[in-house]
Structures are given as C-alpha cells and as structure tokens.
C-alpha positions in Angstrom: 82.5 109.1 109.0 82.4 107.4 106.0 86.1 106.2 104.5 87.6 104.9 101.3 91.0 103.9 101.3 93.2 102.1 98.6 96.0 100.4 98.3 98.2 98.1 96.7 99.5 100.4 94.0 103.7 100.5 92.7 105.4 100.0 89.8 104.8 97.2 87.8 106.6 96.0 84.4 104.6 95.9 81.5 102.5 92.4 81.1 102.6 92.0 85.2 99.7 92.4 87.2 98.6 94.2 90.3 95.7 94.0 92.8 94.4 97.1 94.3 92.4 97.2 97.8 89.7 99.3 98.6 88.8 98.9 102.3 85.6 101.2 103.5 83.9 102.5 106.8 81.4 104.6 108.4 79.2 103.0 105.7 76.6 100.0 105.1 79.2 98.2 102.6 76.9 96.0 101.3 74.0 98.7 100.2 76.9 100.3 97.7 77.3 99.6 94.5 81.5 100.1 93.8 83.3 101.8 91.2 86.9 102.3 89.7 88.3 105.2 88.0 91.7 106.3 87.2 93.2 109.7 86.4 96.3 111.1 84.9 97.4 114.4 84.5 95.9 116.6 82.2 93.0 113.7 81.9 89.8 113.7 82.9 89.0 110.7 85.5 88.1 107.7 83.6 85.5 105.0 84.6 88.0 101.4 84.9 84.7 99.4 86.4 81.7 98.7 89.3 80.5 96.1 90.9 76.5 95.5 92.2 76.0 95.8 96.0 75.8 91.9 95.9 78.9 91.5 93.9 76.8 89.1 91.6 77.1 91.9 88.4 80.0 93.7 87.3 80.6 96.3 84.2 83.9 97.6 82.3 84.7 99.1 79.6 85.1 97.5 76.0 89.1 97.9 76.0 89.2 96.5 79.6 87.4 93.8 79.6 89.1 90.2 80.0 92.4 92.4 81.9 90.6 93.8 84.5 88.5 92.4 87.0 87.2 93.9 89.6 85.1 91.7 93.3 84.5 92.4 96.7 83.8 91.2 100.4 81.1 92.6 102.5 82.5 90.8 105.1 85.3 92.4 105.3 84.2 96.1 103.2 86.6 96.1 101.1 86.8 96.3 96.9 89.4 94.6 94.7 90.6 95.5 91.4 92.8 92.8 90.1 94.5 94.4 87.1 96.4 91.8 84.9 98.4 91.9 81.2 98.9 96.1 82.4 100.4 98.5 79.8 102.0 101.7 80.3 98.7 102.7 79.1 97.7 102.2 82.2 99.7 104.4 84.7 97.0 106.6 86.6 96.0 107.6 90.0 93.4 104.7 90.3 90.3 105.6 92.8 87.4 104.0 94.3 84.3 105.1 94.9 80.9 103.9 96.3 77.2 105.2 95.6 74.4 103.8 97.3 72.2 101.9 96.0 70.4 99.3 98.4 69.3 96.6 96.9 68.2 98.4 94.1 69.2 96.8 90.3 72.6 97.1 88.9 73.3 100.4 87.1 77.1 100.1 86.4 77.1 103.8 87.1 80.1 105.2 84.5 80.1 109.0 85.8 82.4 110.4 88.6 79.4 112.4 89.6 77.6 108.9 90.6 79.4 108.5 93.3 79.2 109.6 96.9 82.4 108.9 98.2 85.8 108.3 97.2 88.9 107.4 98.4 92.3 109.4 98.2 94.0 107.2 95.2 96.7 105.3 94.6 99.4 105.4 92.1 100.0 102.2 89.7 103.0 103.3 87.2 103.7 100.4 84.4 106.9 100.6 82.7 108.3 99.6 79.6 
C-alpha cells in the first residue's frame, strides 16, 4: 500500500539548515505531484511547498521563497525539502504529501485536502 515516510528532522539552531526526506511506495512516484506542509499545535496545517511530477516546476509561499527549496528523484521516490536560514518561526511537524496528477500541468496545489496521501511527520524544532 501506498507509503510516505519522512525524515531528517532535529533540532537546529537558528540560521542552520536542515534537509528533510520524503521516501514513497506502493505508488507511481513520478505521476505525483508533491507537497510540504507543516503544523503546530493549535495551527492549522500550513502549505511550506510542491513540486510538478517532473520536478521541472516548483511553488512556495511569498515569505518562503529563497529559504526553502524543495526537489525530488523519481529514481529513487523520494522528496527533499532543503530548509536553510530557519527561524524559530519555523518549528512544526513538517509532512509530505502526494496527489496524483499524471502528467497533467502543474497546479502547485496549496490545500491539505489536495492531497491523497501523507506521510506520518517529522519534527524540526529551531532554537534561539
């Protein structure tokens, strides 16, 4: 069955980076397109970024553009979200998630109810 898995997350000083894994199966990687949220308590999930089923487009919001980046291999089905210049800001539960697409056009679908599957998280904590 189809699996999303992260990793990569810890505790990070402010201005560090971190690169977070996504690695899928049970799925046709490359007809996905890929998304990142994160979540904190209280918050509702929050769209970080996606990624065409090609890897050739990529979306993110405004305030996280130029620190977060996020690729992937369909040879090996698995996401990356390299996070860079982090802030405590940004301590969350980061998730992944895929919704299928084929090789249809690049919606950089923003909604959590886009997505088909997700994985179970991973916790990226940025102190002071």
């Amino acid at each position: 069955q189809v699996q999303l898995v992260e990793s990569g997350g810890g505790s990070v000083q402010a201005g560090g980076s971190l690169r977070l894994s996504c690695a899928a199966s049970g799925l046709t990687f490359s007809s996905y397109e890929l998304g990142w949220f994160r979540q904190t308590p209280g918050e509702e999930r929050e769209f970080v970024g996606a990624i065409s089923w090609d890897g050739a487009s990529t979306y993110y919001p405004d305030y996280l553009k130029g620190r977060f980046t996020t690729s992937r291999d369909n040879v090996k089905s698995t996401v990356f979200l390299q996070m860079s210049n982090l802030k405590p800001e940004d301590t969350a539960v980061y998730y992944c998630a895929a919704v299928f697409m084929g090789e249809s056009p690049f919606l950089a679908q923003t909604r959590p109810d886009d997505y088909d599957y997700w994985g179970q998280g991973t916790q990226v904590t940025v102190s002071t």
